[in-house]
N, C-alpha and C positions, 0 to 999 in steps of 0.2 A: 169765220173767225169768232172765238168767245168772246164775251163782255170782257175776261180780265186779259186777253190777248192785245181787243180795242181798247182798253185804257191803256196797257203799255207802250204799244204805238204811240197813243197821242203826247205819254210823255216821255217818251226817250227819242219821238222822231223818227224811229226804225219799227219794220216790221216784224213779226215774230215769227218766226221759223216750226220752233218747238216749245212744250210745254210739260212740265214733268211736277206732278202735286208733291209737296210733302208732306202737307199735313191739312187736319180743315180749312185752318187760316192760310196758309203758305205754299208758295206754287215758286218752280224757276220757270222763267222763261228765255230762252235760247234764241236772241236779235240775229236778223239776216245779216249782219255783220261779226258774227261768231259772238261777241256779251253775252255775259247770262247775269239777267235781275232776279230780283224774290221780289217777288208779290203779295202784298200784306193785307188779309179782307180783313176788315173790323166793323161789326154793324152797333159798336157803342157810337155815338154820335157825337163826333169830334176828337175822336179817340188819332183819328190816321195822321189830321193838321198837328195835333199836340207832341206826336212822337216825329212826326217830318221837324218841327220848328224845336224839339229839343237836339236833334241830332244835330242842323244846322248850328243849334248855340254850342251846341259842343266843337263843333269840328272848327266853328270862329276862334274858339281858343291857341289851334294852332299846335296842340301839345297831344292829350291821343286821338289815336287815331278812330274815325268811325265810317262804316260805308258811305259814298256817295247818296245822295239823296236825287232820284231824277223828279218828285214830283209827287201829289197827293191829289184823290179826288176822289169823292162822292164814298169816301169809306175805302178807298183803295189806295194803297201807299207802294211804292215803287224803288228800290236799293238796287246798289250796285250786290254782288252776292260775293263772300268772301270765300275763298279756298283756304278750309283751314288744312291747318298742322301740327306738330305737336306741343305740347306746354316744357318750357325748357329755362335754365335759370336765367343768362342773358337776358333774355324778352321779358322774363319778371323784373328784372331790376329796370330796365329801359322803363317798364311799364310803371314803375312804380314811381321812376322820374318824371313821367310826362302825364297821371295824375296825382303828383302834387301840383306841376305848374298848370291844370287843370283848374285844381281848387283856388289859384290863386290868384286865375284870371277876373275871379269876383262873381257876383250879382247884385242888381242894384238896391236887393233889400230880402232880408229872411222871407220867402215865402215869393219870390220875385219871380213870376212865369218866364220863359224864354220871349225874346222878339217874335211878334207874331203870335204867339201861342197864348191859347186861352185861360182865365182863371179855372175852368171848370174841366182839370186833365184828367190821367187815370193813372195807377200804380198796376201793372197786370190787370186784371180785371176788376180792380174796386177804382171809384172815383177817385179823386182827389183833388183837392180846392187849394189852389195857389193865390192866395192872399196877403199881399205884402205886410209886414212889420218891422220894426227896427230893433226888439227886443228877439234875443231865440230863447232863453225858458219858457216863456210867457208863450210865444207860437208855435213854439215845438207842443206843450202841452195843449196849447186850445184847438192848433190846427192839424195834430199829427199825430196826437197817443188819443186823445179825449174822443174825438168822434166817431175813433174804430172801437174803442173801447163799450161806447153806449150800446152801437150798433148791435157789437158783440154781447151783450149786458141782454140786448134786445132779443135778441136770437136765443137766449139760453147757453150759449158756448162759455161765459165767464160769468161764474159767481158772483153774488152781490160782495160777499166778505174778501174775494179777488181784485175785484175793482177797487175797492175803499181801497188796499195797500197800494196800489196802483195810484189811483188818484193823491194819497198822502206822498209818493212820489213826487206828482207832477207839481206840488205846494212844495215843494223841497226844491225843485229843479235850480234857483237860481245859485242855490250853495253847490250842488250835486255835480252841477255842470263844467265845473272847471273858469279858467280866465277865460276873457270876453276875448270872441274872436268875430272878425270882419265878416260879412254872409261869405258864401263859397260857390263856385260854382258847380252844383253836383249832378250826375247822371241821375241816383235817386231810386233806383232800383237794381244795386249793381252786386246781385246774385253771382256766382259762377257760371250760370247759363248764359247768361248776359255778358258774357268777357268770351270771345273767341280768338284761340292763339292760330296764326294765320300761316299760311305755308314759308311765307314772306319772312319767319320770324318776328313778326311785329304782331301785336296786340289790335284787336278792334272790338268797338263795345255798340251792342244792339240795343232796341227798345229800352231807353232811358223815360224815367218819368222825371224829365230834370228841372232843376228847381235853383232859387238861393239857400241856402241853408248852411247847417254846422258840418266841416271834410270828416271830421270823424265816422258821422254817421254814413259815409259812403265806406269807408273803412270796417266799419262795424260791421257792416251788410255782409260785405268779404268773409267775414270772420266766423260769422251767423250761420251761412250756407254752404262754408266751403273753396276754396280757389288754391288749383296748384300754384306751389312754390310759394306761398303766401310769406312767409318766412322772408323771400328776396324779394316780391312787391313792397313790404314794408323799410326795408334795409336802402331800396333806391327813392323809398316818400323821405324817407330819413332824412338822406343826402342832402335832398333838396330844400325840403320844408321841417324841419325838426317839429315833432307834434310835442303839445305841452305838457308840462309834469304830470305827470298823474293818468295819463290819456288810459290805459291800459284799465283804470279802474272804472274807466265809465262807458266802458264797449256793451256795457248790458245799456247803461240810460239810452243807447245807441237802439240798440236792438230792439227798442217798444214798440216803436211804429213799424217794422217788418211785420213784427211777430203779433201784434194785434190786427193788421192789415190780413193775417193769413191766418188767424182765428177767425175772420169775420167768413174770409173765403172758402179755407178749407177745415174749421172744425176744433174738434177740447185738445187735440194735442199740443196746438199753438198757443191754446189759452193757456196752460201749464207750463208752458216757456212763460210765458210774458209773466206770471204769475210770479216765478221762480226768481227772474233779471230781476223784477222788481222789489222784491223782498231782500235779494243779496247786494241790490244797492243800497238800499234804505238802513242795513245792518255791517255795510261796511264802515 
C-alpha cells in the first residue's frame, strides 16, 4: 500500500482498490466500495487544514454546492471527486442564486478565517494572512493589495512609479469602494478552475482560500479569469442579492488582489494588469 493509499484508508474508513495520479499534486483513488476520492498532497504547511476547514465553511452555508470533505492530514487532504459535465445556462443561474445566499451567510469580520482554520492560509500558492477587521478599505488595502504589491515591488515584477498609482488607490479606497456592506462570506479564490459544472447539473467549487470579506470581489475574480455563462451567473446573483449601484465600476478595485497575487506568482504580465485596473479606477 502507498502512503497516500494509507491515508485514505484512514480517513474514509475503506480500503483502496486503485489509484490513478493526475497530476503532481492530485491522485483518484478508487474505495473497495466502488467511491472515488482526489487526494490533495501540499507540503506548504497548513495549506491542506485551511482549504479542508474553508470547504467545511462553505458547505455550512447550505447554499453551493462543494465536494464532500473526508479528512485532512500531515499535508494530505482527501474529497469526495466530482464527475463533471458540461457548463450550461440553468446551472449558471441556480449557481448564481446559491452564491449570492453564500455571501450572505456572512463572516464574523473582514478578514475573518473559517472555524478551525488558521490565520496563516494560502491563495494558490502564495500565502495569505487572515486577520480580522471591521473596516474593508482599510484591510482590503493593508491585508490584500499592499503586501502583494511590496512583495512584487521586491521581486522587480512592479515598478516603483506602478506601485505609487496603486498605493494612491489604496488612500482612495474608502470613496472608491462603494456603500458599506456587511463582511461576506467568500470562497476567495473563485477563478474559473475553481468552479466545476458537474454531470448532475449542479455547480461545485474546489480549493477556496475562503475568508470574510467584500461579495464583489468573488464576482470580480469570475470576471478577471473567465466563467461560462457568466452573463446568467450574475442575472441569478441578481435575483437574489441585487449588488449596489455602481458595482460594475469597481470590478477592477476588485481585481488588485488577484492580479498582484499572480504578479508576485507568475510574473510582469500581471503587474500590467494590476497597473492598468488601478489607474482606470483612479481616473474614473
Amino acid at each position: 500500500m502507498t502512503a497516500r493509499a494509507d491515508v485514505v484508508a484512514r480517513l474514509t474508513g475503506s480500503a483502496v482498490r486503485g489509484e490513478r495520479p493526475r497530476s503532481g499534486a492530485l491522485a483518484e483513488a478508487t474505495l473497495d466500495d466502488g467511491r472515488v476520492v482526489v487526494v490533495k498532497r501540499s507540503d506548504a504547511p497548513g495549506a491542506a487544514r485551511a482549504e479542508a476547514a474553508g470547504l467545511r465553511w462553505l458547505a455550512a452555508a447550505g447554499s453551493v454546492r462543494v465536494p464532500a470533505v473526508h479528512g485532512h492530514e500531515e499535508g494530505w487532504l482527501v474529497i469526495d471527486r466530482v464527475t463533471e459535465g458540461r457548463p450550461g445556462r440553468r446551472a449558471a443561474v441556480r449557481f448564481g442564486r446559491d452564491l449570492a445566499a453564500l455571501h450572505a451567510a456572512g463572516a464574523p469580520a473582514f478578514g475573518a478565517p473559517p472555524p478551525h482554520g488558521a490565520a496563516d492560509a494560502y491563495i494558490g500558492l502564495a500565502r495569505m494572512r487572515n486577520e480580522p477587521a471591521a473596516d474593508w478599505p482599510s484591510w482590503y488595502a493593508e491585508q490584500r493589495v499592499l503586501p502583494y504589491l511590496r512583495q512584487a515591488v521586491d521581486q522587480g515584477t512592479v515598478r516603483v512609479g506602478e506601485a505609487t498609482v496603486v498605493e494612491r488607490l489604496c488612500e482612495r479606497l474608502p470613496e472608491l469602494s462603494g456603500p458599506a456592506e456587511p463582511p461576506a462570506r467568500l470562497h476567495g479564490d473563485l477563478w474559473s478552475g475553481n468552479v466545476l459544472w458537474a454531470a448532475d447539473g449542479e455547480v461545485r467549487l474546489i480549493d477556496p482560500a475562503a475568508h470574510g470579506g467584500h461579495r464583489e470581489t468573488d464576482l470580480a475574480m469570475l470576471r478577471l479569469f473567465g466563467c461560462p455563462h457568466l452573463e446568467h451567473v450574475l442575472d441569478g446573483y441578481q435575483e437574489v442579492a441585487p449588488l449596489a449601484d455602481g458595482w460594475d465600476d469597481r470590478v477592477g478595485v476588485h481585481q488588485l488582489f488577484p492580479l498582484l497575487v499572480h504578479a508576485v506568482l507568475f510574473g510582469r504580465g500581471y503587474a500590467k494588469q494590476a497597473f492598468a485596473v488601478a489607474r482606470t479606477a483612479l481616473s474614473g
